[in-house]
C-alpha positions as CSV (number, residue, x, y, z in Angstrom):
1,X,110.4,111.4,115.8
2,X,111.2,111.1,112.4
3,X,112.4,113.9,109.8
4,X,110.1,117.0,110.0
5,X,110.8,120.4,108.7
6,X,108.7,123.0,110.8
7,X,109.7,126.8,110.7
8,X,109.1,128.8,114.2
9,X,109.6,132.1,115.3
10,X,112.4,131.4,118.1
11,X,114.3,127.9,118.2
12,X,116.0,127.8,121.2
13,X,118.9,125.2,122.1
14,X,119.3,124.3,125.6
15,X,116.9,124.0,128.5
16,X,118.3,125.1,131.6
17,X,117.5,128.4,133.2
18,X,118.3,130.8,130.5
19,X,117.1,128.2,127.5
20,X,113.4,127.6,129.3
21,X,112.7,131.0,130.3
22,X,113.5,132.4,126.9
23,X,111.1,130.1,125.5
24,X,108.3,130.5,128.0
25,X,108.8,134.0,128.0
26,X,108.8,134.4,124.4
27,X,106.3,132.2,124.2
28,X,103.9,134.3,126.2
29,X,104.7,137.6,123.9
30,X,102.7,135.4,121.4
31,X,105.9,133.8,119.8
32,X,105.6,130.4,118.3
33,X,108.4,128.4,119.9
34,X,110.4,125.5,119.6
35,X,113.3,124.3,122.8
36,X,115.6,121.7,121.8
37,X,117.2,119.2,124.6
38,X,118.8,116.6,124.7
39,X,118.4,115.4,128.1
40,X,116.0,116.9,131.0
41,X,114.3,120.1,130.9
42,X,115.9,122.6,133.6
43,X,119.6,121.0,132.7
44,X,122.2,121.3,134.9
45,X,120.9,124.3,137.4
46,X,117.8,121.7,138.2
47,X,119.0,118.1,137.6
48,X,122.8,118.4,138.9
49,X,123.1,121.6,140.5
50,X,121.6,124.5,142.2
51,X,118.4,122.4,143.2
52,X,119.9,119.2,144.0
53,X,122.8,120.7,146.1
54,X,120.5,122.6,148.3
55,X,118.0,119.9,148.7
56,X,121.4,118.4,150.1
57,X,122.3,121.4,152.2
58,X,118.7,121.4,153.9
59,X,119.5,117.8,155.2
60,X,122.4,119.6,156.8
61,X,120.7,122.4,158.2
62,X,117.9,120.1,159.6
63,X,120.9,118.2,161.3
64,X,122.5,120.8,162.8
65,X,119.0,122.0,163.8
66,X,118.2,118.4,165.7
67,X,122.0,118.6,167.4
68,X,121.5,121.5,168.8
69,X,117.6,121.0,169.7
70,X,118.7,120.4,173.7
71,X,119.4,124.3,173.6
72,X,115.8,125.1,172.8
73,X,114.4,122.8,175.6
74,X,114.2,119.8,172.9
75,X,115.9,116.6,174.1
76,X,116.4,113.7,171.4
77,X,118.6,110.9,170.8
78,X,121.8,111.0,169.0
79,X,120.5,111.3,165.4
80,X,121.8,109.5,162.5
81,X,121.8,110.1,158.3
82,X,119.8,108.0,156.3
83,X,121.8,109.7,153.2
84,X,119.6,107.6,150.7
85,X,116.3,109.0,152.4
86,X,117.9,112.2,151.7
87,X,119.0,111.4,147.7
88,X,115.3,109.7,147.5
89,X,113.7,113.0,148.8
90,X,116.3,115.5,146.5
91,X,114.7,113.6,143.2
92,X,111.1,113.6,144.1
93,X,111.7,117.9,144.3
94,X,113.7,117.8,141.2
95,X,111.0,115.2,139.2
96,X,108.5,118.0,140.5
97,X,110.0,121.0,138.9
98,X,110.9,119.0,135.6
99,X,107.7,118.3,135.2
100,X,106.5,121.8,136.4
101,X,108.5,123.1,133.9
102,X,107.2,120.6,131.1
103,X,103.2,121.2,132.0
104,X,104.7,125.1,131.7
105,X,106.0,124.5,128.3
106,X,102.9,122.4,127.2
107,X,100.3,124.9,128.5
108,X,101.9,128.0,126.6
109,X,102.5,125.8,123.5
110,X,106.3,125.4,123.3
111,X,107.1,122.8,121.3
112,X,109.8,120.4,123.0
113,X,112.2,118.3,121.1
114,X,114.0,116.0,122.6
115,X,117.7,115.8,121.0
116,X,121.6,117.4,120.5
117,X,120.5,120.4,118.3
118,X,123.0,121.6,116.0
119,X,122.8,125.0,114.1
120,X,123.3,125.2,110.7
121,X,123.3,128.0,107.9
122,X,119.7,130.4,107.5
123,X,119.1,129.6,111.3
124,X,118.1,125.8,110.4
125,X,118.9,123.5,113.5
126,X,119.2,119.8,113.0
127,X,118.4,118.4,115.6
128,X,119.5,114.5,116.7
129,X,117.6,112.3,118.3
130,X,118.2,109.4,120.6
131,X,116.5,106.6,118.3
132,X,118.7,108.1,115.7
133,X,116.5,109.6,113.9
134,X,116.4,113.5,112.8
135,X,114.5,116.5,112.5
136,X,114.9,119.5,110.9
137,X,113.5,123.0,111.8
138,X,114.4,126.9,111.8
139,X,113.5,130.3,113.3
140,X,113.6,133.5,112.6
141,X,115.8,134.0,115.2
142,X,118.1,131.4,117.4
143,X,119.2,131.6,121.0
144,X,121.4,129.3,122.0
145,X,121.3,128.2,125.8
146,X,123.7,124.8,125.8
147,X,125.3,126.1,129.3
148,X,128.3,124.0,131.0
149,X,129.7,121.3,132.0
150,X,132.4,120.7,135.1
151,X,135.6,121.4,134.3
152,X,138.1,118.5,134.9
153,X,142.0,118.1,136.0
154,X,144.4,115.8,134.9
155,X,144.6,112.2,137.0
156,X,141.5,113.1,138.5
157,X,139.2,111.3,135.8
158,X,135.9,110.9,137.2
159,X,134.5,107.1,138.1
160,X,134.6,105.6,141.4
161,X,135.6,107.5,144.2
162,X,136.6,110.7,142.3
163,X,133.2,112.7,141.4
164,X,132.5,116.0,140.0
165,X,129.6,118.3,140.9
166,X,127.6,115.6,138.7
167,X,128.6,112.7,140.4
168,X,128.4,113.1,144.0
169,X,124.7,114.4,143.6
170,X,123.9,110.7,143.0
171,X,125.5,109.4,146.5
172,X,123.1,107.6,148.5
173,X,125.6,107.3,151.5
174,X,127.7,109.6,153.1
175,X,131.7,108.8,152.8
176,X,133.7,109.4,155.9
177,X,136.5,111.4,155.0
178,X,136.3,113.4,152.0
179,X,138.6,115.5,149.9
180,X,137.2,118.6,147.8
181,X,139.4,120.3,145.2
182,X,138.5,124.0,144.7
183,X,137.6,126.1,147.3
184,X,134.9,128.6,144.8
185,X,131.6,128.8,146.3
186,X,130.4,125.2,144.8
187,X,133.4,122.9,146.6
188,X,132.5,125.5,149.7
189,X,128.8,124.2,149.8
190,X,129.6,120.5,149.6
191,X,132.6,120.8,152.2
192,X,130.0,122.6,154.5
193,X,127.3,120.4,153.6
194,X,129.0,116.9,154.0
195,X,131.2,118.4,157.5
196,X,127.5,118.8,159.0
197,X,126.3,115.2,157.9
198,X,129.7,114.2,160.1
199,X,132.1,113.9,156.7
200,X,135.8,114.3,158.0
201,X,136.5,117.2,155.0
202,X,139.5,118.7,153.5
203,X,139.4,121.7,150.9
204,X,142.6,121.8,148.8
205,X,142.8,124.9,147.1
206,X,145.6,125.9,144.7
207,X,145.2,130.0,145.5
208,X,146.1,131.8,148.8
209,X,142.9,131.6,150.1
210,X,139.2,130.3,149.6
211,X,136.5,132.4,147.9
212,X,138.6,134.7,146.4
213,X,136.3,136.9,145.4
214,X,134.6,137.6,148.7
215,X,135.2,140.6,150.3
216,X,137.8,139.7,153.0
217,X,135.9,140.5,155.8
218,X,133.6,138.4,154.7
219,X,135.4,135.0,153.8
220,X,137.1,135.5,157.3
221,X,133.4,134.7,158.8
222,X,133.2,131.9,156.8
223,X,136.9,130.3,157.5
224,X,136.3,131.0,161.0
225,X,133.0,128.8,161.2
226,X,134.5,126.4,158.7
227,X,137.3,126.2,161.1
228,X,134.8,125.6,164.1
229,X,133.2,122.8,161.7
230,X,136.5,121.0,161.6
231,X,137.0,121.9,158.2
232,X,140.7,121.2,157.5
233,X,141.1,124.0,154.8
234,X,144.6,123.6,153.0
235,X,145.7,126.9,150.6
236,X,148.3,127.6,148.5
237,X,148.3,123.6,147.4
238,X,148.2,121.9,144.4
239,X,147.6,118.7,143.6
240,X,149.3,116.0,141.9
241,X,147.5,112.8,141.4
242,X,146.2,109.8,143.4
243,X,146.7,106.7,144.4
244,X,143.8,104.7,144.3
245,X,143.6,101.7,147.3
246,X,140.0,99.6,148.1
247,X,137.3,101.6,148.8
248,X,139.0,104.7,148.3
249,X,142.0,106.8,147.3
250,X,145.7,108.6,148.3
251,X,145.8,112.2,147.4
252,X,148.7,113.5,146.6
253,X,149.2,117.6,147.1
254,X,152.0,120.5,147.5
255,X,155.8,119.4,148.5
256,X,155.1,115.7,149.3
257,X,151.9,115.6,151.4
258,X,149.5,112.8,150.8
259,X,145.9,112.4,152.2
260,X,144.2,109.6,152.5
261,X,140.0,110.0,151.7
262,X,136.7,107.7,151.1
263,X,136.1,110.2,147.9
264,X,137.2,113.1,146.1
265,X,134.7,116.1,144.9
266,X,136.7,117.6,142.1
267,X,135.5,121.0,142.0
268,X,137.8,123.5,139.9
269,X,134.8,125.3,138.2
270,X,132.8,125.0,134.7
271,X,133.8,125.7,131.0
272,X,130.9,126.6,128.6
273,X,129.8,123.8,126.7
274,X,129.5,124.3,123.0
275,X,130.7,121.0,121.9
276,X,127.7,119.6,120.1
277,X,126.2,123.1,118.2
278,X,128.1,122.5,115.0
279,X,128.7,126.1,114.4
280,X,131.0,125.8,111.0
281,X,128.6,126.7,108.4
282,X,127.7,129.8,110.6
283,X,129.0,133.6,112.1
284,X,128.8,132.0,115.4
285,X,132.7,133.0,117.2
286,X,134.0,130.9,120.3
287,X,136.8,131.9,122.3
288,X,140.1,130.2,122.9
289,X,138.0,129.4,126.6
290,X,135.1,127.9,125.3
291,X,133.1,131.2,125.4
292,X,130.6,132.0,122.7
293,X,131.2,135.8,121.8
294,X,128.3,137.8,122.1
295,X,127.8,142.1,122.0
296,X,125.9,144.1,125.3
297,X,122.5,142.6,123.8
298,X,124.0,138.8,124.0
299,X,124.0,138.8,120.2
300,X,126.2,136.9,118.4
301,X,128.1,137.8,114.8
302,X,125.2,136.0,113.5
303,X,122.6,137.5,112.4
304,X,119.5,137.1,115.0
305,X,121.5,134.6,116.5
306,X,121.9,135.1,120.5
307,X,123.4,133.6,122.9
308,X,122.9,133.1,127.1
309,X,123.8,131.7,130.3
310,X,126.7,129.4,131.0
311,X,127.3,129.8,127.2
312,X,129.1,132.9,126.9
313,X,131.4,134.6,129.7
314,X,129.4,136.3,132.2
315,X,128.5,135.2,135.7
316,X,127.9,131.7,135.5
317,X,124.3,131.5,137.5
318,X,121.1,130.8,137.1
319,X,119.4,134.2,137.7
320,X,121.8,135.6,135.3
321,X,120.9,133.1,132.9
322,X,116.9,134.0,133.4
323,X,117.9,137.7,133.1
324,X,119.9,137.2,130.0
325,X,116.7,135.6,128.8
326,X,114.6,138.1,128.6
327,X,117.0,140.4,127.6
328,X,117.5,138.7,124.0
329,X,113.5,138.6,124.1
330,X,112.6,141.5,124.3
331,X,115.7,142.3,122.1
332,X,114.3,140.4,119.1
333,X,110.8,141.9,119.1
334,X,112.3,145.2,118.8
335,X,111.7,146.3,122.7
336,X,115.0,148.3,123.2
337,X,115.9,146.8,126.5
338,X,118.5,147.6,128.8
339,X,121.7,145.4,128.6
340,X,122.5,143.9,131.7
341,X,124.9,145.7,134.2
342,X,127.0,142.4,135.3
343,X,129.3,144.2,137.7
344,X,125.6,144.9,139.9
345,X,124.0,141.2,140.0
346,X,122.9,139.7,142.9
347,X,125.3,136.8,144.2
348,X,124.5,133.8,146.3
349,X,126.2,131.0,148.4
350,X,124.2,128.5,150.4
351,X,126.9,127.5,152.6
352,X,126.6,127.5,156.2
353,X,127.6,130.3,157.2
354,X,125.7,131.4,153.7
355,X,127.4,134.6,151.9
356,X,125.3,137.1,149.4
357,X,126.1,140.2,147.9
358,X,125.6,143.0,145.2
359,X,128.4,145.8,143.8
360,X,132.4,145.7,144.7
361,X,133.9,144.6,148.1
362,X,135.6,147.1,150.2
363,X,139.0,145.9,148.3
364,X,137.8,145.2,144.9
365,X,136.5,149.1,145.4
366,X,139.0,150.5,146.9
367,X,141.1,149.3,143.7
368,X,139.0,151.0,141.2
369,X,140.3,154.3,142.9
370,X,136.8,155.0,144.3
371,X,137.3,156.9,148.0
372,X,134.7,154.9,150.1
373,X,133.1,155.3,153.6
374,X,132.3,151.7,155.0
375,X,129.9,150.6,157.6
376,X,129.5,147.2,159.1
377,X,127.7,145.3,162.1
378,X,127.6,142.0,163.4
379,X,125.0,139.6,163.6
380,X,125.9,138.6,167.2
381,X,123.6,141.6,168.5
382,X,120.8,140.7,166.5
383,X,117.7,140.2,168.4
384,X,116.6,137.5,165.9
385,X,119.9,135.9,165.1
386,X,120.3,135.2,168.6
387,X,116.6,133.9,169.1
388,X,117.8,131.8,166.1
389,X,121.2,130.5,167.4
390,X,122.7,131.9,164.5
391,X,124.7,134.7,165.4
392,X,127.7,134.7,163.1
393,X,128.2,136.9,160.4
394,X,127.9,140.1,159.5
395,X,126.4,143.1,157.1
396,X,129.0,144.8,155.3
397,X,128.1,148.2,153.1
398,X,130.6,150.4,151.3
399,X,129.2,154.1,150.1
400,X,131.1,156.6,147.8
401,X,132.8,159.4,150.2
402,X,130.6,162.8,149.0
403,X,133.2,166.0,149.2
404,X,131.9,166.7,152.8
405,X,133.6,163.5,154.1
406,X,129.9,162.2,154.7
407,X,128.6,158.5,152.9
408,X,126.7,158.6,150.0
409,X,125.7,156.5,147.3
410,X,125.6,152.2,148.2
411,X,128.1,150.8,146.2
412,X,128.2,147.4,147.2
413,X,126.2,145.2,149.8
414,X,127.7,142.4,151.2
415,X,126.0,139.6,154.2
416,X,127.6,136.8,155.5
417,X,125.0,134.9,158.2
418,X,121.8,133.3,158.9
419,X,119.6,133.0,155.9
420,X,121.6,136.0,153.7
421,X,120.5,134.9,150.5
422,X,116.7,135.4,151.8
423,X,118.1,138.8,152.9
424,X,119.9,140.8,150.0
425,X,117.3,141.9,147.9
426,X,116.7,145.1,149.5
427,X,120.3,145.3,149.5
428,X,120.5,144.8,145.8
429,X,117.8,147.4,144.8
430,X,120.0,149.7,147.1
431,X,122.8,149.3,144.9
432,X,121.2,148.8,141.4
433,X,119.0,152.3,142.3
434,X,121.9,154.2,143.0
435,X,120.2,155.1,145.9
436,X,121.9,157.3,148.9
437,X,122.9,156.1,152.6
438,X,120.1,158.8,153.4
439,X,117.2,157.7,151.0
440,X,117.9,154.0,151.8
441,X,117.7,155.0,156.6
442,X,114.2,156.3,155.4
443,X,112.8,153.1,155.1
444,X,111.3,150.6,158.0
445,X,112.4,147.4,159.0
446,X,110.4,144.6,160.8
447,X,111.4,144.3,163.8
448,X,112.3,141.7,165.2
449,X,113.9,140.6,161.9
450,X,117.4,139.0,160.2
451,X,116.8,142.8,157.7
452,X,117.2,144.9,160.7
453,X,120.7,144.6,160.4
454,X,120.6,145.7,157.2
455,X,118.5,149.2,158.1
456,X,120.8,149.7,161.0
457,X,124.2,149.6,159.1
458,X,122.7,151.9,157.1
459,X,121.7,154.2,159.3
460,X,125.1,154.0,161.0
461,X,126.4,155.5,158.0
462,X,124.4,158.5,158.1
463,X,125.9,159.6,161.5
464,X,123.4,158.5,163.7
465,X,122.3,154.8,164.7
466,X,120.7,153.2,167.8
467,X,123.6,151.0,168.4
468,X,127.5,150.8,168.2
């Protein structure tokens, strides 16, 4: 494409969740819109994360599924990975949503450009294109949606047997023993993902314990089935380098100890990327993190300028992203929205056991000097969990104390168990509403259901409850 100059009403830089659903949401208010990328429309949530790593994690779930199929009256032989079946079948779902999200863009009249956009004075982006060539546009108002990329430690350069989240979504085999680095809720999901495909897997993590910011009770579910997994789960370590040898590597961690692994997954987190958007000739402020500064409305000290997602520092996930979105959307057409109330957002990890919550944990609450009443049951009595097998886990509710001793208003919701992350909504309205331990033991669950447990903890609170 060679040099055009074309003015629109939003430019937006960056496809990924927060940079496509601005411009398809704008672009259905009747905005003329143009979205700048530079490489594949969903970026890294749908080509090298959130998608492909659960495409992965079903492969696991199916294998655990036919390894246990002799308890549900289902004999088979010992079953075996075809890991490049498995990579083959993760890009046919993520070349369907690209172009999902392309006939999407097409239909409501986005116009894509295909480039590294760069914003300039006057909202003009420049925007670079692979053949060399340049255009040239502007908006009337800007969001930028550039997102992030993994974050890296030092003699852990990625190439060969040391892979980031980036990399190891492109194996077509799976390596026998394997080291992670990080124990956050992405180096969780591969270490469960790869234990369950029969990966000998170590998490070295540098803090006291993995998933920090779970409630406790909570990440002691999932230590206690990562444990059961054969999950070798080292905290308190950090590492020092590696030795590479053929066909894989030495890694060297905490006073002296050494590990020796077919590949590393170097997962330590992700720092915004705002490398390529110029910026200099603008308002535009980014922190000494990486962060693009933005007010409650994701505005930056640009005028009409926003920015979303990944970008700027708020919870880095997708849903946020899409939130954040429509936010600045219905920001720039004068719509008066609410800003978004970050410390209430629905969280998700697809591990096995998989973890989902909404509001503070029991600790994180108990800090902020709130006096709370807390309620929790097990999954192990769960009519469904047990027709499922899946009987670890747990619902988890904290309520503010009211001045006659009694539970009140759902603070935080917290699930760690079969299928959670299908589970939390109700969970999340609970908390987001405000509403009372009373209001919420009003309201029905299907029975037999996963959500019972939900209802029931509830209703425990109250006083009264059918069991325990």
């Amino acid at each position: 494409m060679g040099s055009v100059s074309e003015h629109f009403d939003l430019v937006v830089i960056g496809a990924g969740p927060g940079g496509y659903s601005a411009a398809l949401y704008a672009a259905s208010a009747g905005l003329k819109v143009a979205l700048v990328e530079k490489d594949a429309l969903g970026g890294t949530c749908l080509n090298r994360g959130c998608i492909p790593a659960k495409a992965f994690l079903e492969t696991a779930a199916v294998m655990r599924h036919v390894e246990h199929s002799a308890d549900f009256g289902i004999q088979s032989s010992a079953p075996t990975v075809q890991f490049a079946v498995t990579q083959a079948r993760k890009q046919k779902i993520v070349a369907g949503l690209v172009g999902g999200i392309a006939a999407m863009c097409k239909g409501r009249k986005v116009e894509v450009f295909n480039g590294t956009g760069r914003l300039g004075a006057g909202r003009s982006v420049t925007v670079s294109h692979a053949d060399g060539q340049q255009s040239s546009i502007s908006g009337d108002h800007v969001i930028l949606a550039t997102g992030s990329v993994p974050r890296l430690i030092p003699g852990f350069e990625r190439g060969g047997v040391i892979m980031t989240s980036d990399e190891v979504l492109d194996l077509d085999h799976v390596p026998g023993r394997i080291a992670v680095i990080g124990g956050g809720a992405i180096g969780c999901e591969f270490a469960s993902t790869f234990a369950d495909l029969g990966a000998q897997v170590t998490i070295l993590e540098g803090l006291p314990k993995i998933l920090p910011g779970l409630d406790a009770d909570v990440a002691k579910v999932v230590v206690k089935t990562f444990t059961r997994k054969k999950i070798d789960i080292r905290t308190g370590v950090m590492v020092n380098g590696h030795t590479p040898r053929d066909g894989g590597t030495t890694v060297h961690f905490g006073e002296g100890e050494s590990l020796e692994v077919d590949a590393v997954v170097v997962s330590v987190g992700r720092r915004p990327f705002a490398d390529e958007l110029g910026l200099d000739a603008t308002a535009v402020r980014v922190d000494d993190r990486g962060f693009v500064e933005v007010d409650e409305y994701c505005r930056t000290a640009e005028d009409r300028v926003y920015a979303i997602g990944d970008l700027i520092n708020t919870p880095q996930l997708a849903h946020v992203g899409y939130a954040e979105a429509v936010m600045a959307v219905k920001h720039l057409l004068g719509e008066n929205p609410m800003p978004i109330m970050y410390d209430r957002v629905p969280w998700a990890i697809y591990c096995h056991p998989e973890v989902a919550w909404a509001g503070p944990g029991e600790e994180e609450a108990t800090a902020a000097g709130l006096d709370v009443v807390v309620g929790r049951h097990p999954f192990k009595f769960n009519s469904r969990a047990q027709i499922l097998g899946e009987t670890d886990g747990m619902v988890k509710i904290i309520a503010k104390r009211t001045p006659d001793g009694r539970a009140g208003q759902i603070l935080g919701v917290h699930m760690v168990g079969p299928w959670v992350t299908e589970q939390l909504s109700g969970g999340y309205l609970a908390v987001n509403w405000e509403a009372s331990v009373d209001e919420v033991a009003e309201f029905i669950q299907p029975h037999p259901s996963l959500t019972e447990l939900f209802g029931e903890t509830v209703m425990s609170m109250t006083g009264r409850s059918f069991n325990g």
